[in-house]
Gaussian input, Z-matrix of N, CA and C with variables (Angstrom, degrees):
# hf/3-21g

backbone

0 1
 N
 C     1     B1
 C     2     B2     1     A1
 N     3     B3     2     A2     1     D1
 C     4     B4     3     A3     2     D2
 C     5     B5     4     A4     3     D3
 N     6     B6     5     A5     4     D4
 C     7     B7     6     A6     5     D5
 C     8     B8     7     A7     6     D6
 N     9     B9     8     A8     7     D7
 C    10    B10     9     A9     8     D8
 C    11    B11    10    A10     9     D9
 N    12    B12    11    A11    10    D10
 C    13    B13    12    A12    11    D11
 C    14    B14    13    A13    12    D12
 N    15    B15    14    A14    13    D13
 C    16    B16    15    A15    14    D14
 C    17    B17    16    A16    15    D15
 N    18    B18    17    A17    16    D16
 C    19    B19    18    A18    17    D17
 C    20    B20    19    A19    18    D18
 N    21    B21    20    A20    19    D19
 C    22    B22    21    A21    20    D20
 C    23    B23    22    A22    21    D21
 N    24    B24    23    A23    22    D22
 C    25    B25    24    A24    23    D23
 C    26    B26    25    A25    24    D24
 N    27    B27    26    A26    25    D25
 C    28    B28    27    A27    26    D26
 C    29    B29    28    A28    27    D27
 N    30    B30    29    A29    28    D28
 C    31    B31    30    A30    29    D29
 C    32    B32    31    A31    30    D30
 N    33    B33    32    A32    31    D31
 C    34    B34    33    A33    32    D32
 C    35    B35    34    A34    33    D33
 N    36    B36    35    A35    34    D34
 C    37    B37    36    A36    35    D35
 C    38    B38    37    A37    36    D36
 N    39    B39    38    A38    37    D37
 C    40    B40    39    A39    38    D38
 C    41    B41    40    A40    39    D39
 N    42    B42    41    A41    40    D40
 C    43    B43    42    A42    41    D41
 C    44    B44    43    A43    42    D42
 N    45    B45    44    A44    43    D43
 C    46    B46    45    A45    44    D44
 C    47    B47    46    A46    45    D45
 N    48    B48    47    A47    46    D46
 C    49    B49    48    A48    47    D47
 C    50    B50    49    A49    48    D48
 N    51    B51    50    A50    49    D49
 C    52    B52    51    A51    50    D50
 C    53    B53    52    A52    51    D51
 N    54    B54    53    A53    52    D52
 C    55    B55    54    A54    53    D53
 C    56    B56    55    A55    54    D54
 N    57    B57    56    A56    55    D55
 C    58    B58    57    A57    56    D56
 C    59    B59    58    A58    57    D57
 N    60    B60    59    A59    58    D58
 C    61    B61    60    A60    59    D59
 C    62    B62    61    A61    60    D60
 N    63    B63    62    A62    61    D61
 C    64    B64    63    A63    62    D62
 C    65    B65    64    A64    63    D63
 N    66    B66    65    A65    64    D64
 C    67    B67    66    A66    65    D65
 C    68    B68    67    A67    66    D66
 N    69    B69    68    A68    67    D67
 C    70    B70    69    A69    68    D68
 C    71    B71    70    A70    69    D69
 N    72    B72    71    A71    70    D70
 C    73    B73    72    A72    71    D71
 C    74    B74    73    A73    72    D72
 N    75    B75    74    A74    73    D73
 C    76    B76    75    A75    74    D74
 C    77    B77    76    A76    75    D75
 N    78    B78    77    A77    76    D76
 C    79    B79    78    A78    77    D77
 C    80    B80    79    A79    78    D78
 N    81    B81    80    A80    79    D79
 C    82    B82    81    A81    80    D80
 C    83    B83    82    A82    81    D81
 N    84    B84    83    A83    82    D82
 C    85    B85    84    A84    83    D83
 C    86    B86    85    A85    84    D84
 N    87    B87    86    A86    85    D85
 C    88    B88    87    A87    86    D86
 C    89    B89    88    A88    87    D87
 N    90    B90    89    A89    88    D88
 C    91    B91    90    A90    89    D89
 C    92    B92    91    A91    90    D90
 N    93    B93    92    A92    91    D91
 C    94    B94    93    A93    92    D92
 C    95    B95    94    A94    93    D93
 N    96    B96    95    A95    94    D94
 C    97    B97    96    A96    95    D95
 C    98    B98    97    A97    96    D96
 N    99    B99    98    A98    97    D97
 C   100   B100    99    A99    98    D98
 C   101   B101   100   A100    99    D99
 N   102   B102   101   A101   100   D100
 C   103   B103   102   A102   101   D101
 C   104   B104   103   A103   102   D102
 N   105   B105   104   A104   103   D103
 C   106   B106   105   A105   104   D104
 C   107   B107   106   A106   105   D105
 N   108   B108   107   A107   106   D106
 C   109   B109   108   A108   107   D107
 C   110   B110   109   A109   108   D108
 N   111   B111   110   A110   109   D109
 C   112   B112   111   A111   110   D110
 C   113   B113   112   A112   111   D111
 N   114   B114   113   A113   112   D112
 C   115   B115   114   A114   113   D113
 C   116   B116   115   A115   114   D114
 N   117   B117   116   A116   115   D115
 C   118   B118   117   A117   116   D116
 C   119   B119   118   A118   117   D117
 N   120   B120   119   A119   118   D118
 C   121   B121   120   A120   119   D119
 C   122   B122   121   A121   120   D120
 N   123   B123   122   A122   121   D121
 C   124   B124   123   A123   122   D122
 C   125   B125   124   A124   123   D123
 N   126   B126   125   A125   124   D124
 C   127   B127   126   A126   125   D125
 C   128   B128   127   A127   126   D126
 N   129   B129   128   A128   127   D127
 C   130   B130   129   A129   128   D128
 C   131   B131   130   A130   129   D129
 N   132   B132   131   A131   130   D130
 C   133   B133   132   A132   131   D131
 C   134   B134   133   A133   132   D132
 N   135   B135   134   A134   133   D133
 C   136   B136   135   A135   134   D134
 C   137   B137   136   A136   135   D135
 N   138   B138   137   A137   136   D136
 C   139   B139   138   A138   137   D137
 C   140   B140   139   A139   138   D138
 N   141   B141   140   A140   139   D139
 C   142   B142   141   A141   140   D140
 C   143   B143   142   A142   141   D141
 N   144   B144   143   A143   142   D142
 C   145   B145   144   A144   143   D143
 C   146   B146   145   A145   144   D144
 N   147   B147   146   A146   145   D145
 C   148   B148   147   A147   146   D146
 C   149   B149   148   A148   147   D147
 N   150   B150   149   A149   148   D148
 C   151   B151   150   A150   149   D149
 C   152   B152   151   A151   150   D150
 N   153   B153   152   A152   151   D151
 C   154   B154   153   A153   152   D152
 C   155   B155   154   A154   153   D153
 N   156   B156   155   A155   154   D154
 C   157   B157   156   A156   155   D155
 C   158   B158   157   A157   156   D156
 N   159   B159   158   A158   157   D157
 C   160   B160   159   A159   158   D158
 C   161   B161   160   A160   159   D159
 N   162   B162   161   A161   160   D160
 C   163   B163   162   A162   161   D161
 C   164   B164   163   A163   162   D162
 N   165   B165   164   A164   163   D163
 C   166   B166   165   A165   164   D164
 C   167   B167   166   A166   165   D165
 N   168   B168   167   A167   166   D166
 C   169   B169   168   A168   167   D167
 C   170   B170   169   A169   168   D168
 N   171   B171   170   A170   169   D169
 C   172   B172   171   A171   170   D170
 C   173   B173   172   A172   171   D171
 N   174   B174   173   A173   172   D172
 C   175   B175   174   A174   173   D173
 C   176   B176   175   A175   174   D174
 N   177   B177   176   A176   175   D175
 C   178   B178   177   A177   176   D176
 C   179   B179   178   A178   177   D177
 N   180   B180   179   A179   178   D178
 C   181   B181   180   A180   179   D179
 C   182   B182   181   A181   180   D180
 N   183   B183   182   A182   181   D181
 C   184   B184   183   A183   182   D182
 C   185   B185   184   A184   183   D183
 N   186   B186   185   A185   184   D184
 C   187   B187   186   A186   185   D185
 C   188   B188   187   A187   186   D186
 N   189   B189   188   A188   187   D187
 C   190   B190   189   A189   188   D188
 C   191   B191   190   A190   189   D189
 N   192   B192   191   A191   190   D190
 C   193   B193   192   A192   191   D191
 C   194   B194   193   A193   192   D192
 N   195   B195   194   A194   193   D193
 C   196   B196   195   A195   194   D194
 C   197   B197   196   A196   195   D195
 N   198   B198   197   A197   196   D196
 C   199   B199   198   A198   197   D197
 C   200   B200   199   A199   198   D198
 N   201   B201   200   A200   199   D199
 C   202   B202   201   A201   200   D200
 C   203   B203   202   A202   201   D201
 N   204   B204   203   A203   202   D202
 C   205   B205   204   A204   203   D203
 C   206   B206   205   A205   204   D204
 N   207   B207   206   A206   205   D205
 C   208   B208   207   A207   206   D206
 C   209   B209   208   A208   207   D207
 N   210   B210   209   A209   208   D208
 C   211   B211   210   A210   209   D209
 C   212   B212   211   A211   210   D210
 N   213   B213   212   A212   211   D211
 C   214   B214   213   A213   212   D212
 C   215   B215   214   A214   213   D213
 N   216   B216   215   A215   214   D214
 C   217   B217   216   A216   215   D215
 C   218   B218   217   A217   216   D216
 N   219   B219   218   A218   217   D217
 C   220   B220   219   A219   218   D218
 C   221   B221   220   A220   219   D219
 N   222   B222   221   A221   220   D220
 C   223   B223   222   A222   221   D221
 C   224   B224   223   A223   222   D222
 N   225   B225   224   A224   223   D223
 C   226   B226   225   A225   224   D224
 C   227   B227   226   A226   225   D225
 N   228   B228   227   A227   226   D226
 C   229   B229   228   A228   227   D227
 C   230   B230   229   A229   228   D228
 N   231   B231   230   A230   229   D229
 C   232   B232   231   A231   230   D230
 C   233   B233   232   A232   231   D231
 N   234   B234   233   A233   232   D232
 C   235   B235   234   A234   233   D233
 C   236   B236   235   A235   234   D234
 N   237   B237   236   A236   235   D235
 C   238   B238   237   A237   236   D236
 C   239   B239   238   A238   237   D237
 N   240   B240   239   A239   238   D238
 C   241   B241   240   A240   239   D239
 C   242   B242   241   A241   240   D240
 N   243   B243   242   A242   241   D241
 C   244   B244   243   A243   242   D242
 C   245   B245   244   A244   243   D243
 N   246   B246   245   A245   244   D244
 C   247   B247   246   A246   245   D245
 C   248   B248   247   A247   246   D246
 N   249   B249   248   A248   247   D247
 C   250   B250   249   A249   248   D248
 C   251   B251   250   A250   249   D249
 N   252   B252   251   A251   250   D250
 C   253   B253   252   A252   251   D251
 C   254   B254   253   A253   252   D252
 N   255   B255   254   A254   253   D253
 C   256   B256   255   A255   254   D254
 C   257   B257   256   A256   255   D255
 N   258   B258   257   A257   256   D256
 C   259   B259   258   A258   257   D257
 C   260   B260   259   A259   258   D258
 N   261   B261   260   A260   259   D259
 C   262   B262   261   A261   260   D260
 C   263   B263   262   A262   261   D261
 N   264   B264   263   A263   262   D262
 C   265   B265   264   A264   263   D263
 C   266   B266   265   A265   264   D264
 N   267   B267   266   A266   265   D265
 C   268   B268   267   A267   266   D266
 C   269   B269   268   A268   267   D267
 N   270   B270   269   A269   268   D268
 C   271   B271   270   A270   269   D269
 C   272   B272   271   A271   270   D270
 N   273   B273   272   A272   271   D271
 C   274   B274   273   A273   272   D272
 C   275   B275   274   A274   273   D273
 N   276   B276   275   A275   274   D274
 C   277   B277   276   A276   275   D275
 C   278   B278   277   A277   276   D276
 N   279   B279   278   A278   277   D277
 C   280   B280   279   A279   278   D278
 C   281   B281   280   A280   279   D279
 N   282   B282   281   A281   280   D280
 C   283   B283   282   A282   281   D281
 C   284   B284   283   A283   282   D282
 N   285   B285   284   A284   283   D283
 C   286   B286   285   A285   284   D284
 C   287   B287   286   A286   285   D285
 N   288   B288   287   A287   286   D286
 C   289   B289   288   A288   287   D287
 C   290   B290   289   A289   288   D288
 N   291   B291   290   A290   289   D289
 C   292   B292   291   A291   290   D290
 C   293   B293   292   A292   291   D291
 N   294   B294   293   A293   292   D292
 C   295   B295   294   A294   293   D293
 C   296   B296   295   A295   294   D294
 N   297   B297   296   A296   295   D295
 C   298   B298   297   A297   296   D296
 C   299   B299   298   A298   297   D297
 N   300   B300   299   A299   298   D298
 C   301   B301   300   A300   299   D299
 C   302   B302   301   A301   300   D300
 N   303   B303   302   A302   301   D301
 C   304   B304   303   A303   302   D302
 C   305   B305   304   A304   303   D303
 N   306   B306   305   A305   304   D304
 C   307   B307   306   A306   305   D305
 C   308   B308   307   A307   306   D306

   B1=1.4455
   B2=1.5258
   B3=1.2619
   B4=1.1849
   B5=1.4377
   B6=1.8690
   B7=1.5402
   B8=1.4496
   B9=1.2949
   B10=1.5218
   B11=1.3950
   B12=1.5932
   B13=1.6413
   B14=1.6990
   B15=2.0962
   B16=1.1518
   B17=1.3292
   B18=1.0802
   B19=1.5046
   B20=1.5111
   B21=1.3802
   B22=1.5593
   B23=1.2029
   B24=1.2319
   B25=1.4879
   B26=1.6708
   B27=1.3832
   B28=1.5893
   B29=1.8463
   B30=1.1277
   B31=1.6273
   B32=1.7994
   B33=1.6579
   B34=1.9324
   B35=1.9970
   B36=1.7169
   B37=1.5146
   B38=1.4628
   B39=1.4590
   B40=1.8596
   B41=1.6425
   B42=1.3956
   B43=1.4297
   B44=1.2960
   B45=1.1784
   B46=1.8032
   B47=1.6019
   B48=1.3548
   B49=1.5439
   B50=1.2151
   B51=2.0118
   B52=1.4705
   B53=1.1454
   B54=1.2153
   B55=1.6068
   B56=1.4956
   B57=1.7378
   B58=1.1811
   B59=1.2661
   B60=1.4434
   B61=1.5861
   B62=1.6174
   B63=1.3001
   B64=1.7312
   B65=1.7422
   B66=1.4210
   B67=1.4819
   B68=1.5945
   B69=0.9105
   B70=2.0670
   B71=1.4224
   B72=1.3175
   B73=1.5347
   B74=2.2472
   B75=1.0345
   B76=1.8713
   B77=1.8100
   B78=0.8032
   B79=1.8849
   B80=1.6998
   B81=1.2688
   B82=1.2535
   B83=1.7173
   B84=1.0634
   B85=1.5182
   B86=1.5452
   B87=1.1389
   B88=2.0175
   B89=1.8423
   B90=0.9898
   B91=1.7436
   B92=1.6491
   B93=1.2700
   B94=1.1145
   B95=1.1863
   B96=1.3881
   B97=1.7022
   B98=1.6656
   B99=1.7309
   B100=1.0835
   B101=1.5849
   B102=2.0749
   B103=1.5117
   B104=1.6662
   B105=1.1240
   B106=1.6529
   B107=1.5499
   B108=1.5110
   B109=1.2797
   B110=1.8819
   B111=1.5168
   B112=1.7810
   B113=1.2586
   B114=1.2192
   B115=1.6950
   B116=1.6074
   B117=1.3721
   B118=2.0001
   B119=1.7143
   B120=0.9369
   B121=1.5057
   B122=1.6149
   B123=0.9763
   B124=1.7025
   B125=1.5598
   B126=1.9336
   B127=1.7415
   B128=2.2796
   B129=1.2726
   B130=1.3480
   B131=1.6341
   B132=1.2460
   B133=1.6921
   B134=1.6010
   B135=1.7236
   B136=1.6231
   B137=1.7703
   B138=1.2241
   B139=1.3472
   B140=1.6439
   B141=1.0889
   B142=1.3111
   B143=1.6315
   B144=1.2647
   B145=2.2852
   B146=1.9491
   B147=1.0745
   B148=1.9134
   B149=1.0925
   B150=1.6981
   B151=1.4680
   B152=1.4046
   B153=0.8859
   B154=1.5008
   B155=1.7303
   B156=1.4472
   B157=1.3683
   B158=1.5238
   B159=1.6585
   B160=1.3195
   B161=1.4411
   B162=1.1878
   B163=1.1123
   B164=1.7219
   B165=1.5315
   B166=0.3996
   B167=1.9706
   B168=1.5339
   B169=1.4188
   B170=1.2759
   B171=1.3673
   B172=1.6529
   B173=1.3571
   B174=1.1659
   B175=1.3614
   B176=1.6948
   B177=1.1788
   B178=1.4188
   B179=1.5601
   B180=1.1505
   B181=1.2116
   B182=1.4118
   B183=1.4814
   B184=1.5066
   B185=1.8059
   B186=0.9441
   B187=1.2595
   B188=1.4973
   B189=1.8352
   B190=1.3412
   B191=1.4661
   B192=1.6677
   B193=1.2698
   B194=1.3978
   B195=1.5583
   B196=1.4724
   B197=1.2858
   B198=1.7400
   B199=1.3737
   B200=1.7777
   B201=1.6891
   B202=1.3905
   B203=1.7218
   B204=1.6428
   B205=1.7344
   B206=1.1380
   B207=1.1762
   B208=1.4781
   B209=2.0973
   B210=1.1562
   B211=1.8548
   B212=1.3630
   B213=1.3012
   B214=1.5894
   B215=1.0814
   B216=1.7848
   B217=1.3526
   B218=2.1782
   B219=1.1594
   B220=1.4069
   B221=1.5006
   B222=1.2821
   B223=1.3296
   B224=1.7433
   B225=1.2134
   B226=0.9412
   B227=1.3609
   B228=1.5628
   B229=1.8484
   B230=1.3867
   B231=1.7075
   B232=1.7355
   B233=1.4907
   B234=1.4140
   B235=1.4768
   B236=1.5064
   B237=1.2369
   B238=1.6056
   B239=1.8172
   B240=1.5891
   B241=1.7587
   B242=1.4464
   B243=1.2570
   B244=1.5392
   B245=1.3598
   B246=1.0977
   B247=1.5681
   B248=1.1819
   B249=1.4330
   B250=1.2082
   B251=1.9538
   B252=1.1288
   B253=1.9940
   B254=1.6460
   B255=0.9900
   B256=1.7757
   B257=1.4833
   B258=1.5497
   B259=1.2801
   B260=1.7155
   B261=1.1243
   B262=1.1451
   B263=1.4398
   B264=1.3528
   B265=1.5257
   B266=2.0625
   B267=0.8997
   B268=1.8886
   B269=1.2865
   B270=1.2430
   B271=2.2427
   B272=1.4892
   B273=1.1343
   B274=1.8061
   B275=1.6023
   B276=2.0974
   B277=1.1034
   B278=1.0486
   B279=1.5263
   B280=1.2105
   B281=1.5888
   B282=1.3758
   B283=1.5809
   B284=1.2302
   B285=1.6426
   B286=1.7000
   B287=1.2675
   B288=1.2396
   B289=1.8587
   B290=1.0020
   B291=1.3202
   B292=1.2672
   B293=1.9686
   B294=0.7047
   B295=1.7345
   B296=1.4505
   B297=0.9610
   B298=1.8006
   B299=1.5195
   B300=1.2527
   B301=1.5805
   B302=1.1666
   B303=1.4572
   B304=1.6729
   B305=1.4445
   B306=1.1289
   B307=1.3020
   B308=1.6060
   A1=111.33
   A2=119.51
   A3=117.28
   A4=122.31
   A5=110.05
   A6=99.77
   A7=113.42
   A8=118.00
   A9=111.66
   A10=124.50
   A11=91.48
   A12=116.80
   A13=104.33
   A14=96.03
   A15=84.43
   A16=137.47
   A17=108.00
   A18=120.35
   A19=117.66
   A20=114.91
   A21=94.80
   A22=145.61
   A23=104.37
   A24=122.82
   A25=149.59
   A26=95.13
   A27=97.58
   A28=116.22
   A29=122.32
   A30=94.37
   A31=87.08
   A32=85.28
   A33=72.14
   A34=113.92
   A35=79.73
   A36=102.95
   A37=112.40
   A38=132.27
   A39=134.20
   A40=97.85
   A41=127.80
   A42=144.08
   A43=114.27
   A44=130.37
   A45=170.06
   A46=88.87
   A47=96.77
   A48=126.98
   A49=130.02
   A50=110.66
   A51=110.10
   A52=105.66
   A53=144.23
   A54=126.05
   A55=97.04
   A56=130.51
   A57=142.27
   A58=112.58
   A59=119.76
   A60=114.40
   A61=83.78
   A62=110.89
   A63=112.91
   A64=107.45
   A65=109.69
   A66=100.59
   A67=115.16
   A68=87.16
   A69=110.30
   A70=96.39
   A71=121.45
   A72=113.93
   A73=94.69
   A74=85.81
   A75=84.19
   A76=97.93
   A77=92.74
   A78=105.86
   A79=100.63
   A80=127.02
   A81=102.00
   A82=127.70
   A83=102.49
   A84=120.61
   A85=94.10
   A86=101.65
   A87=95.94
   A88=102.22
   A89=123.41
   A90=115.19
   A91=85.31
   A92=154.77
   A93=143.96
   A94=137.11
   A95=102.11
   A96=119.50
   A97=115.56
   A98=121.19
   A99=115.73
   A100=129.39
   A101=106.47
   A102=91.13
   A103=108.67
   A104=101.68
   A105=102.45
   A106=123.52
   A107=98.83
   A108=101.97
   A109=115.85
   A110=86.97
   A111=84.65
   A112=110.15
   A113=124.42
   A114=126.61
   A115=102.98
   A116=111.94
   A117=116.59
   A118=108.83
   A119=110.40
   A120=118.03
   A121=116.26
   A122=120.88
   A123=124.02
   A124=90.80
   A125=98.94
   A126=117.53
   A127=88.28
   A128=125.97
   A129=115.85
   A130=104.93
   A131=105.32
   A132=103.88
   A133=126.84
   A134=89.98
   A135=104.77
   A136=111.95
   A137=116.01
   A138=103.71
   A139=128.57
   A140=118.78
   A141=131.32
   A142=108.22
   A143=80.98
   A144=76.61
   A145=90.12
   A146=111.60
   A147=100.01
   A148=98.17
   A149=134.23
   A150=124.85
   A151=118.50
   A152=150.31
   A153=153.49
   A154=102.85
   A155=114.12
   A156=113.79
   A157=93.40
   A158=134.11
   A159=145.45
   A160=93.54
   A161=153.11
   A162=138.39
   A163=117.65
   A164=117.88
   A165=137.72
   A166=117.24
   A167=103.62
   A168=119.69
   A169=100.23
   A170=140.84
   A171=115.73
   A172=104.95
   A173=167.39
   A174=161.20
   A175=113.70
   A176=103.22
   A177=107.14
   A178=116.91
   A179=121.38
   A180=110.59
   A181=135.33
   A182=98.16
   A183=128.01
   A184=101.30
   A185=107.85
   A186=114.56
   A187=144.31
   A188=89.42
   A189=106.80
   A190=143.19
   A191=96.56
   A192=125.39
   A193=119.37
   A194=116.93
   A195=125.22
   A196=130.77
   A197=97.51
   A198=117.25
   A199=126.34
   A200=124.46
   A201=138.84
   A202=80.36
   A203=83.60
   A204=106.71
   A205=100.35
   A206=112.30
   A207=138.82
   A208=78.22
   A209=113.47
   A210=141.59
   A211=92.68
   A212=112.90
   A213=114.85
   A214=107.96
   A215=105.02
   A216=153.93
   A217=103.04
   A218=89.43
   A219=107.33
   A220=110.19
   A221=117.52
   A222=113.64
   A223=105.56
   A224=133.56
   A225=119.83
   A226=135.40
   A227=96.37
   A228=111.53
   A229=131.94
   A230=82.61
   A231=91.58
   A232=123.80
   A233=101.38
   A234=107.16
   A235=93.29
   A236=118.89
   A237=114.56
   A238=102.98
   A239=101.18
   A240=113.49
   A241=92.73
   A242=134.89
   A243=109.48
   A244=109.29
   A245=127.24
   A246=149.65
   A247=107.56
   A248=123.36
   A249=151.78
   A250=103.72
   A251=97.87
   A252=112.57
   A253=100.80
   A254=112.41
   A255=132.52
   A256=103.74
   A257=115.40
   A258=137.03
   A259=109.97
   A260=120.41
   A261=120.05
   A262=137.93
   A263=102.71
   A264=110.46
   A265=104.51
   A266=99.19
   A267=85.95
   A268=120.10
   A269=98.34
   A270=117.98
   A271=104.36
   A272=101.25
   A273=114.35
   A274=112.58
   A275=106.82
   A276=126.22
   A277=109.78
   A278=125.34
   A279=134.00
   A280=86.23
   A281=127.61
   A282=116.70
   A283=108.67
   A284=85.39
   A285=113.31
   A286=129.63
   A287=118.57
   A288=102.99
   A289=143.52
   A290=107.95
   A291=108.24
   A292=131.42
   A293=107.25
   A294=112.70
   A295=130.20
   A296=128.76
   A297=120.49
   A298=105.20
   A299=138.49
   A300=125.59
   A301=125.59
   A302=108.08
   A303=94.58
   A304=121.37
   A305=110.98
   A306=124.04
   A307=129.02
   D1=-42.40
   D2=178.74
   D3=-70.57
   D4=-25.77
   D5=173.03
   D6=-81.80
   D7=8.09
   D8=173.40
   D9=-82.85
   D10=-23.47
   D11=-166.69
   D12=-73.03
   D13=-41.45
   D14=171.57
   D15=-94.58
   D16=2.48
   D17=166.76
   D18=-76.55
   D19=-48.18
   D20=159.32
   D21=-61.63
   D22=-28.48
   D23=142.47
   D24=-36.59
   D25=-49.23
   D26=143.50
   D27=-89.00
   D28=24.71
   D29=-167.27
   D30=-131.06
   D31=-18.10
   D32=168.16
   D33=-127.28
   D34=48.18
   D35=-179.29
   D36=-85.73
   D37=146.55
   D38=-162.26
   D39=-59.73
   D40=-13.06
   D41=-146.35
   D42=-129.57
   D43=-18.83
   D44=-152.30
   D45=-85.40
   D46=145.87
   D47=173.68
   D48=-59.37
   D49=2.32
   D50=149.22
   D51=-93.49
   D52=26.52
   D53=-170.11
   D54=-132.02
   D55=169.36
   D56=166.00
   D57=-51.68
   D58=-27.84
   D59=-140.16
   D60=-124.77
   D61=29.37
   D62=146.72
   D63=-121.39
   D64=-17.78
   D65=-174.21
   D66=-98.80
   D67=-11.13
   D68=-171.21
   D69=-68.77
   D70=-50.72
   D71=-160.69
   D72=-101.36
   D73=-10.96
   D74=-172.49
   D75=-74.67
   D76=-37.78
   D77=179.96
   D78=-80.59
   D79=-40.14
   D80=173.47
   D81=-88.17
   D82=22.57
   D83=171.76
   D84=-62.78
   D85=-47.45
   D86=-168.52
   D87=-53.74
   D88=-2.03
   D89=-173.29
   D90=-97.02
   D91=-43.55
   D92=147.04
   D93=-24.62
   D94=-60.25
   D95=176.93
   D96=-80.04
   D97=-10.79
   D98=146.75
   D99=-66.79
   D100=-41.95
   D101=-172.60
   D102=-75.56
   D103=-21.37
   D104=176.85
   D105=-61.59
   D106=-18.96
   D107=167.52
   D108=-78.02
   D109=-31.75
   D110=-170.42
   D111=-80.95
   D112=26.22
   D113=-176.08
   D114=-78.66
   D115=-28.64
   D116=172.04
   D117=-75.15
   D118=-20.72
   D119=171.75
   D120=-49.11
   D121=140.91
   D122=174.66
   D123=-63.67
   D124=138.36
   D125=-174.92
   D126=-65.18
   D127=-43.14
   D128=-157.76
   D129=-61.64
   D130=-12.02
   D131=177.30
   D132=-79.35
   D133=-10.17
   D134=-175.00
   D135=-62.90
   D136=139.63
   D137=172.60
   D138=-120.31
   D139=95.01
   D140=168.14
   D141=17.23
   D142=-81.46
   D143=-153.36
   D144=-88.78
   D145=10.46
   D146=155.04
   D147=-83.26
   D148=-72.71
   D149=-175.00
   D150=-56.79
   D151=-22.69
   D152=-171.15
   D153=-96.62
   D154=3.30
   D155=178.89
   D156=-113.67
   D157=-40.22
   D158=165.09
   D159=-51.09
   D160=-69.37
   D161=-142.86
   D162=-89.15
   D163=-31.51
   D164=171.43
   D165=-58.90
   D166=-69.11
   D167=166.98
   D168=-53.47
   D169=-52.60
   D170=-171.26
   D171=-89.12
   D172=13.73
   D173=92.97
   D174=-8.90
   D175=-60.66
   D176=-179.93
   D177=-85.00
   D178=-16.05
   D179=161.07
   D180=-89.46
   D181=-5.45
   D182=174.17
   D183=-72.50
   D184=-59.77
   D185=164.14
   D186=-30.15
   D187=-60.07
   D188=154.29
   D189=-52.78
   D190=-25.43
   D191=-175.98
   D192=-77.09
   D193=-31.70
   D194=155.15
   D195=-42.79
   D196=-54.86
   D197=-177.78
   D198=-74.47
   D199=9.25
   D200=-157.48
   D201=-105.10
   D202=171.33
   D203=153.58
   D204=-153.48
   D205=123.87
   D206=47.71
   D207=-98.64
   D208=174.02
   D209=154.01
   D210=-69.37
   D211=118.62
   D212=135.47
   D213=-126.13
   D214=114.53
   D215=161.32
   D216=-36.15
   D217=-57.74
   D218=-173.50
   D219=-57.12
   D220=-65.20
   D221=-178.35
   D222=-70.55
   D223=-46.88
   D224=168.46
   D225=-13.81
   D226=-61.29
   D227=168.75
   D228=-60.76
   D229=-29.24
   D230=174.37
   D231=-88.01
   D232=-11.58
   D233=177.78
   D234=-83.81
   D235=-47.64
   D236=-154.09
   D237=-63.60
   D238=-30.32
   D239=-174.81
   D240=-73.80
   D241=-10.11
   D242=-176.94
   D243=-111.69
   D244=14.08
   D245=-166.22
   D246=-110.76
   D247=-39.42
   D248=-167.14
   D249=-88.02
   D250=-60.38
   D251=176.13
   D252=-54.10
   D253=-51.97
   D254=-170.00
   D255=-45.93
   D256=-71.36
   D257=179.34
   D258=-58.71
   D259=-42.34
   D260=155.08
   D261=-49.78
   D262=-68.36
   D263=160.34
   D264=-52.07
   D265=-39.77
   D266=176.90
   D267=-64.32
   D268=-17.48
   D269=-173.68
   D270=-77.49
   D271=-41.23
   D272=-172.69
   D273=-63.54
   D274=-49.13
   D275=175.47
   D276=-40.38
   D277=-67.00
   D278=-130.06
   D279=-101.62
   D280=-57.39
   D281=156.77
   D282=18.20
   D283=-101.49
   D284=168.38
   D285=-27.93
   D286=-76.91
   D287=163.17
   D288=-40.78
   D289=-39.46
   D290=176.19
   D291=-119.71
   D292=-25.10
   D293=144.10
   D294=-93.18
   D295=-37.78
   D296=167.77
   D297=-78.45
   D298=-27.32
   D299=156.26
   D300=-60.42
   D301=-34.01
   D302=-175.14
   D303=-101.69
   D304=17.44
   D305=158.58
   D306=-87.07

């Protein structure tokens, strides 16, 4: 009884899987699950102002995401995961340029 309660509950939630603002951020998971893919990629292929625009944009929209009503939980994570990939992939870059080259 109770998992029904909570299942209707999220499904007829302001954020819930009839509305945009469950499919909007579920579909942009793939901008995550691409840079996470390119982490096997050679660091010289990384590009500056793409990751520094990922990290940047999901930081701040992570942010933004606190401050709405209804909460979406969902995009939240996905902003914060692409903020997170961004800065990373920029860690690797810069790694690379500048300490594994000059050695």
């Amino acid at each position: 009884m109770a998992s029904r309660k909570l299942v209707r509950g999220l499904w007829n939630h302001p954020a819930g899987p009839k509305t945009i603002h469950f499919w909007a951020p579920t579909f942009k998971w793939a901008l995550s699950a691409a840079n996470i893919s390119n982490f096997s990629n050679p660091p010289d292929t990384v590009s500056y102002p793409q990751q520094a625009a990922f990290a940047i944009a999901g930081f701040i929209g992570a942010r933004y995401c606190t401050v709405i009503t209804p909460k979406n939980w969902n995009l939240f994570t996905n902003n914060f995961a692409l903020g997170c990939t961004g800065v990373y992939q920029l860690m690797r870059k810069a790694n690379h340029d500048y300490i594994v080259q000059k050695e």
